[in-house]
DRENNULUM-281977 format. One record per residue (C-alpha): residue in one letter; y, x, z. Coordinates in pm, 1 decimal. Last residue first. Layout:
BEGIN
<r><r>a</r><v>Y</v><u>X</u><w>Z</w></r>
...
***
This chain:
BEGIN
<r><r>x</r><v>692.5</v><u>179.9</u><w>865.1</w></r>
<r><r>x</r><v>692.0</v><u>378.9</u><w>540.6</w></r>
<r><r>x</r><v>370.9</v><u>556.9</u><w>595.8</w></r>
<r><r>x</r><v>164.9</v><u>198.1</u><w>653.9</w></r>
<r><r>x</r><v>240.8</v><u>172.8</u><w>298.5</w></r>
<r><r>x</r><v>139.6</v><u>483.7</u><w>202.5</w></r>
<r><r>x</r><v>-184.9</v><u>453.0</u><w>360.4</w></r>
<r><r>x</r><v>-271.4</v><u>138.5</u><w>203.2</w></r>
<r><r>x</r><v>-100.0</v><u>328.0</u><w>-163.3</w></r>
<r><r>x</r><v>-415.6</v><u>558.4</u><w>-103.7</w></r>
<r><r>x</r><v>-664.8</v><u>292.0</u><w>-11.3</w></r>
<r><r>x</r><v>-547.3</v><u>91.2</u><w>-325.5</w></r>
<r><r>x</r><v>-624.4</v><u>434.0</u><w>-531.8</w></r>
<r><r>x</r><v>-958.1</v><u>540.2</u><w>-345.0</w></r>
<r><r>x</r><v>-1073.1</v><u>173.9</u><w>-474.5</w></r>
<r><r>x</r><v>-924.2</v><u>202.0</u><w>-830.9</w></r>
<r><r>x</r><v>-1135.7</v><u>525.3</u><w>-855.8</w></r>
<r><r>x</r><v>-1447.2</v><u>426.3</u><w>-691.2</w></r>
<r><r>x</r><v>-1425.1</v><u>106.2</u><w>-940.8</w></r>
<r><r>x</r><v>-1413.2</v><u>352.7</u><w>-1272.3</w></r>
<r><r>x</r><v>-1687.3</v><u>594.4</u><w>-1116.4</w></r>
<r><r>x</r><v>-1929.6</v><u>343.9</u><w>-1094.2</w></r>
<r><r>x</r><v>-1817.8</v><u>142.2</u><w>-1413.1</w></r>
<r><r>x</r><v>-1842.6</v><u>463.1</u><w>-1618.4</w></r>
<r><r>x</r><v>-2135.5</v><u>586.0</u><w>-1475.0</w></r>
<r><r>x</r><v>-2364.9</v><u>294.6</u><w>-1490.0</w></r>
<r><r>x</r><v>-2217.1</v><u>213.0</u><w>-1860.4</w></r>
<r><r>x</r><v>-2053.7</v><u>-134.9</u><w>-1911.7</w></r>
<r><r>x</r><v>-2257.5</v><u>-450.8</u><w>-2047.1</w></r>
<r><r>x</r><v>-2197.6</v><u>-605.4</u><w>-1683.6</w></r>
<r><r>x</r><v>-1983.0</v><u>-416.0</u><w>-1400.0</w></r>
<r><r>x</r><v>-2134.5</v><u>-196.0</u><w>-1087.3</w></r>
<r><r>x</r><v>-2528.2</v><u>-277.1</u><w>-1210.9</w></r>
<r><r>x</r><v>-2813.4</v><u>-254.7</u><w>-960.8</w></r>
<r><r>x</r><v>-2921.3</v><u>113.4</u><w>-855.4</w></r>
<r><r>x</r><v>-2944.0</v><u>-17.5</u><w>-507.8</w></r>
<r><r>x</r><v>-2752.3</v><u>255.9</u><w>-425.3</w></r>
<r><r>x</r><v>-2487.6</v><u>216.4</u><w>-687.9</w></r>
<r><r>x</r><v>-2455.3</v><u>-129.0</u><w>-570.8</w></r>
<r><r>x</r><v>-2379.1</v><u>-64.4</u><w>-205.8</w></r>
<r><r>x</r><v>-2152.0</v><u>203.3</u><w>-309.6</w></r>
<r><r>x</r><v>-1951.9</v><u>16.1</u><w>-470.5</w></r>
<r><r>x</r><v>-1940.6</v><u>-278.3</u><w>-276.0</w></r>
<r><r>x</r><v>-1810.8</v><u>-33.0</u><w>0.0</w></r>
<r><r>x</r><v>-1551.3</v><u>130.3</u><w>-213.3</w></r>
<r><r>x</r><v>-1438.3</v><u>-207.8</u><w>-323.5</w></r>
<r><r>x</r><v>-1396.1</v><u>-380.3</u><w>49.3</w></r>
<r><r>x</r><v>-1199.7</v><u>-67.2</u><w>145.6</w></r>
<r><r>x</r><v>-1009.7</v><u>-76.5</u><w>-159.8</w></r>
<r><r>x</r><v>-948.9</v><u>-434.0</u><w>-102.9</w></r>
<r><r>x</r><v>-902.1</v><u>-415.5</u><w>281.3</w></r>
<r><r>x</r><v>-649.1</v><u>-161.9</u><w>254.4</w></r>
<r><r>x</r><v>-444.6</v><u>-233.4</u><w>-41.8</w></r>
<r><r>x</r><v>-448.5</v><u>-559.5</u><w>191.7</w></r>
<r><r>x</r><v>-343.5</v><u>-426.4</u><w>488.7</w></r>
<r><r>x</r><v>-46.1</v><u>-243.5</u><w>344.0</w></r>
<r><r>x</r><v>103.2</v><u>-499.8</u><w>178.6</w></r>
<r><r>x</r><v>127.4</v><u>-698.7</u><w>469.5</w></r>
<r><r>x</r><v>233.5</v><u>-424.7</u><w>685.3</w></r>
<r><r>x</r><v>489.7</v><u>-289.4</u><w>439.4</w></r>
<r><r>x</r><v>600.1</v><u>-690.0</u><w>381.9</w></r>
<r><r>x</r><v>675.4</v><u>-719.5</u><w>764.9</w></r>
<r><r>x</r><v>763.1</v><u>-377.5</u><w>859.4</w></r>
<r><r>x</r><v>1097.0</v><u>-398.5</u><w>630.5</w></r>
<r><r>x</r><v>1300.9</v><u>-688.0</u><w>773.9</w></r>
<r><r>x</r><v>1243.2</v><u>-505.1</u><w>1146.8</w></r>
<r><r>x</r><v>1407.4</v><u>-180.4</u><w>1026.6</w></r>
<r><r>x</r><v>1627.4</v><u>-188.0</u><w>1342.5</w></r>
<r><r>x</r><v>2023.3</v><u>-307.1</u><w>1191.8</w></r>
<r><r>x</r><v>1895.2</v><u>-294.8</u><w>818.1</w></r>
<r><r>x</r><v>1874.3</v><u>5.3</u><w>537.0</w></r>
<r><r>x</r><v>1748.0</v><u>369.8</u><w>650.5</w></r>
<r><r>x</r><v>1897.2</v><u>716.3</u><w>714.7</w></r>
<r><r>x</r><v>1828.0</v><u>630.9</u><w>1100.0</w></r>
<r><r>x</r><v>1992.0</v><u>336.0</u><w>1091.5</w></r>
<r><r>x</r><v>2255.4</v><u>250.9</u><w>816.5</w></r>
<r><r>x</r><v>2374.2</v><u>-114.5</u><w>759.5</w></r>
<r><r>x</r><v>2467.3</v><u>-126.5</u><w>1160.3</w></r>
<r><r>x</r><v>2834.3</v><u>-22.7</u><w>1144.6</w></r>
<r><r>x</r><v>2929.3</v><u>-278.5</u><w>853.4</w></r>
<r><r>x</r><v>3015.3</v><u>-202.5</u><w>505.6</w></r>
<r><r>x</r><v>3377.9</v><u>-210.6</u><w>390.4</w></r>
<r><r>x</r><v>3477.7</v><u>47.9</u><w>619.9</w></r>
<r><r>x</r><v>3858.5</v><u>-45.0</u><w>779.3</w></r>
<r><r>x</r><v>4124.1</v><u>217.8</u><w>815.4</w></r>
<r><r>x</r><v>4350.2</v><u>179.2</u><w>1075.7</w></r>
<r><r>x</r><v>4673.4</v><u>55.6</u><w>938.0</w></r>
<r><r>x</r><v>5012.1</v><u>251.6</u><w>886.7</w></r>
<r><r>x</r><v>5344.1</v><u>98.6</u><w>1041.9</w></r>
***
């Protein structure tokens, strides 16, 4: 008598291409991590520009430029990886 073969990994491990029986275990950290590469960067960009407007100093003993363009930077980069967070949902 032959037996039925058996998988070793269980029907729901693959939905839709992705890991987990309905993708639930994933939103949680992707939304968390997303929201606050979003409020930083957006909280950043805003001090930024508040600062550079008021032509008061972005970072101490650093140039105007440097640290102006240096904290828009890292502020368009946590909004970028807040958007590809929310992406992965």
């Amino acid at each position: 008598m032959r037996r039925p073969r058996v998988s070793a990994s269980p029907g729901w491990a693959v939905v839709d291409g992705r890991k987990g029986a309905s993708g639930t275990m994933e939103r949680g950290p992707a939304i968390f991590a997303g929201v606050v590469f979003a409020l930083f960067g957006g909280g950043l960009l805003v001090w930024t520009a508040v600062r550079v407007r008021q032509r008061r100093p972005v970072a101490q003993g650093v140039s105007p430029v440097a640290s102006a363009t240096l904290a828009g930077l890292v502020s368009v980069i946590a909004l970028t990886l807040g958007t590809w967070c929310f992406t992965r949902l």
